[in-house]
Structure formats: structure tokens, C-alpha cells
GUMI-946359 format. One record per residue (C-alpha): z, x, y; residue in three letters; chain. Coordinates in nm, 3 decimals. Each point is the difference from the previous one (the first is absolute). Example, Ala and Ser with C-alpha at 12.3 -4.5 7.8 and 13.67 -1.06 7.14 Angstrom:
<<0.780; 1.230; -0.450>; "ALA"; "A">
<<-0.066; 0.137; 0.344>; "SER"; "A">
END
This chain:
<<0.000; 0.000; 0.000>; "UNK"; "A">
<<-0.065; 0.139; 0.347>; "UNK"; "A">
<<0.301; 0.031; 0.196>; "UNK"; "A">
<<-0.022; -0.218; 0.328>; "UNK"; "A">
<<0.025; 0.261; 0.259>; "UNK"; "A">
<<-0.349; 0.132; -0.124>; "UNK"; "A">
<<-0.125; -0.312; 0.065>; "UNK"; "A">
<<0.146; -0.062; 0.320>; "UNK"; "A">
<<-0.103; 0.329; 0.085>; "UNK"; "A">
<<-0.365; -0.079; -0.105>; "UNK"; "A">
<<-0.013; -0.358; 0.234>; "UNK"; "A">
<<0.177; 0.200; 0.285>; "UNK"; "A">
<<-0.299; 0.222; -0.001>; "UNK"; "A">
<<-0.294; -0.246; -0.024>; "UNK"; "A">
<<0.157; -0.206; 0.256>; "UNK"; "A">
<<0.013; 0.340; 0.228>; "UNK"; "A">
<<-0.327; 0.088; -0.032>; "UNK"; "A">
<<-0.131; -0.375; 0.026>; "UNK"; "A">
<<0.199; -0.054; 0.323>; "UNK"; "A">
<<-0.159; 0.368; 0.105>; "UNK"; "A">
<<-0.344; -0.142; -0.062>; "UNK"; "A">
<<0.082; -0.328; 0.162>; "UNK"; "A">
<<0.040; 0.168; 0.304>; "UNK"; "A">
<<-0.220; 0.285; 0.015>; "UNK"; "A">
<<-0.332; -0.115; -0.156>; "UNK"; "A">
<<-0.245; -0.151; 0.215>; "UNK"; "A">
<<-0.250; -0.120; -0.295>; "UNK"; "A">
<<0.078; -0.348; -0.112>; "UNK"; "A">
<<-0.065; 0.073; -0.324>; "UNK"; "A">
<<0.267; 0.309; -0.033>; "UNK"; "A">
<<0.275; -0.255; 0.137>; "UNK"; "A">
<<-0.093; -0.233; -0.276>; "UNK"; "A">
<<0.073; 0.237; -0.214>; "UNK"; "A">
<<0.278; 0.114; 0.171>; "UNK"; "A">
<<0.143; -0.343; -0.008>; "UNK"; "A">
<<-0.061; 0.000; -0.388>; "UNK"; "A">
<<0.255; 0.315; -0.014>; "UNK"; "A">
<<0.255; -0.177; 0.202>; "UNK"; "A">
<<-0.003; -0.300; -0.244>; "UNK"; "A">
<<0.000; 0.186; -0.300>; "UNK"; "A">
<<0.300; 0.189; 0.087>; "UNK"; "A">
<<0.147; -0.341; 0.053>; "UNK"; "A">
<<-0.147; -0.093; -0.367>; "UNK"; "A">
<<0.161; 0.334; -0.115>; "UNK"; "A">
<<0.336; -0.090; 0.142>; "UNK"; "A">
<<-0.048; -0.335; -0.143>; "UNK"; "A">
<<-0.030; 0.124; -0.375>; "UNK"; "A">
<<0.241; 0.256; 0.013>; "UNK"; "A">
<<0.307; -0.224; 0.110>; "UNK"; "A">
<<-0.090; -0.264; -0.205>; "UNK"; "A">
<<0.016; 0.229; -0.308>; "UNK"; "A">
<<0.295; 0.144; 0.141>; "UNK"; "A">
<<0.192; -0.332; 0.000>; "UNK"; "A">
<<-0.162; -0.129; -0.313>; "UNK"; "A">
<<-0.102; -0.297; 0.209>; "UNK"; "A">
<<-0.405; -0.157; 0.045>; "UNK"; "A">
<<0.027; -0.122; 0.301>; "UNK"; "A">
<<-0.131; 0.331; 0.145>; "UNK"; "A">
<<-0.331; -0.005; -0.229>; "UNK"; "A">
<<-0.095; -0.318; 0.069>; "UNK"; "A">
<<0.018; 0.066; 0.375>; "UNK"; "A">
<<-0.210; 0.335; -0.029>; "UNK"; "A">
<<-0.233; -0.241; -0.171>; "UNK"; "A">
<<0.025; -0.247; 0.338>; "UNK"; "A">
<<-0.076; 0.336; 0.209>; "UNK"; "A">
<<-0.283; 0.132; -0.227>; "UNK"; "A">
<<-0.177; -0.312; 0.096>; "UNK"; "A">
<<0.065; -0.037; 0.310>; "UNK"; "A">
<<-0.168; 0.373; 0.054>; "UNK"; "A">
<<-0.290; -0.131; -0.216>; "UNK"; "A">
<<-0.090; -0.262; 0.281>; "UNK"; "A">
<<0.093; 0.254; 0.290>; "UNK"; "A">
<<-0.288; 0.204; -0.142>; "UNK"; "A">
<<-0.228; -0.251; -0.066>; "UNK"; "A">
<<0.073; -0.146; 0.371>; "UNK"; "A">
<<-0.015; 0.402; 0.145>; "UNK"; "A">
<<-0.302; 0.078; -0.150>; "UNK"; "A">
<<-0.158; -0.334; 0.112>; "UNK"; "A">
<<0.061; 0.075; 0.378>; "UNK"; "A">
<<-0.088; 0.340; -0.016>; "UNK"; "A">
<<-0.312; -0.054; -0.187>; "UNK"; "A">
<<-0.051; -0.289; 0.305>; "UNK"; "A">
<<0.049; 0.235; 0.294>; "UNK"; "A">
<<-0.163; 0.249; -0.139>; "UNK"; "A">
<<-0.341; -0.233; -0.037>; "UNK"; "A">
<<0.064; -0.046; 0.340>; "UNK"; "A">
<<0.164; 0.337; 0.174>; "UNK"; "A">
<<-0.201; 0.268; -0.232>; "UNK"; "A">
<<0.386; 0.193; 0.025>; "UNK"; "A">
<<0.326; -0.038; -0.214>; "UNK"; "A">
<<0.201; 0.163; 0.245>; "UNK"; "A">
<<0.255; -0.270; 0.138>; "UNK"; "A">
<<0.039; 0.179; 0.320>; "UNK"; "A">
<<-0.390; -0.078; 0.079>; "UNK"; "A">
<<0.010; -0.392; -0.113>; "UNK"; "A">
<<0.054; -0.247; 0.251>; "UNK"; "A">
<<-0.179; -0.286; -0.176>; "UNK"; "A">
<<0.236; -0.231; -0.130>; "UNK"; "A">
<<0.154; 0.005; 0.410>; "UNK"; "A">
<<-0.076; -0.308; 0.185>; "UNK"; "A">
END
């Protein structure tokens, strides 16, 4: 069994270096990715308490998030592939589309 402060250790990390990304990338599609990290360290922390307790309650809310980030990408990659149709750029410094 791994012990839990490995996997705390592990989530503490991807949620680091997907809060980095969040606020250092400029490419939508590295901060959807960057938002996947931050969720899956939530997933991790999910899993690894809930087998810590002995209790499900944990896996069946990782299963909640993984969904949830299924439509986040499915809804990210729709508006990027929109504004870039329509900007030629996926740079969200440069897109001032969806303004009004």
C-alpha cells in the first residue's frame, strides 16, 4: 500500500505546477491542460483519503470530478477551435471576440 504522504506529496505537486501554468501560459490550450493537472491532483487527493479511511465516498466523487473535466474539455476545445476559425491565434492575450 502506498503510504499517504506520497500521495499527498504527488497532488501537492500537480496542483503546483497546474496553478503555475494557470497563470503563466498564454495559449488556451496549455491552461486546459493546466487545469487538467489541478483537477487531477484533486482526483489524487480524492483516492488516497478515501483508501486511507476505508470509506467510498471519496471514489465516487473523483468519479463526479473526472466528468466534470470530461465536459470542461469538450466545452475548451469547442471555443478555442471557434476563435481560432475566427482570430487565426490561440493566444488569449490577442482575442477580443467573445467582448461585446
Amino acid at each position: 500500500m502506498i503510504p499517504l504522504a506520497w500521495s499527498i506529496t504527488l497532488a501537492a505537486a500537480l496542483f503546483c505546477i497546474g496553478v503555475f501554468g494557470l497563470l503563466t501560459q498564454k495559449s488556451a490550450l496549455r491552461i486546459l491542460v493546466a487545469t487538467e493537472f489541478v483537477l487531477n491532483a484533486a482526483n489524487i487527493n480524492f483516492v488516497a483519503f478515501a483508501n486511507h479511511n476505508g470509506d467510498p465516498n471519496g471514489l465516487v466523487l473523483t468519479f463526479f470530478t473526472i466528468a466534470m473535466a470530461a465536459a470542461e474539455a469538450a466545452v475548451g476545445l469547442g471555443i478555442l477551435i471557434h476563435l481560432y476559425r475566427h482570430v487565426r491565434s490561440v493566444d488569449v492575450t490577442k482575442v477580443t471576440v467573445l467582448r461585446w
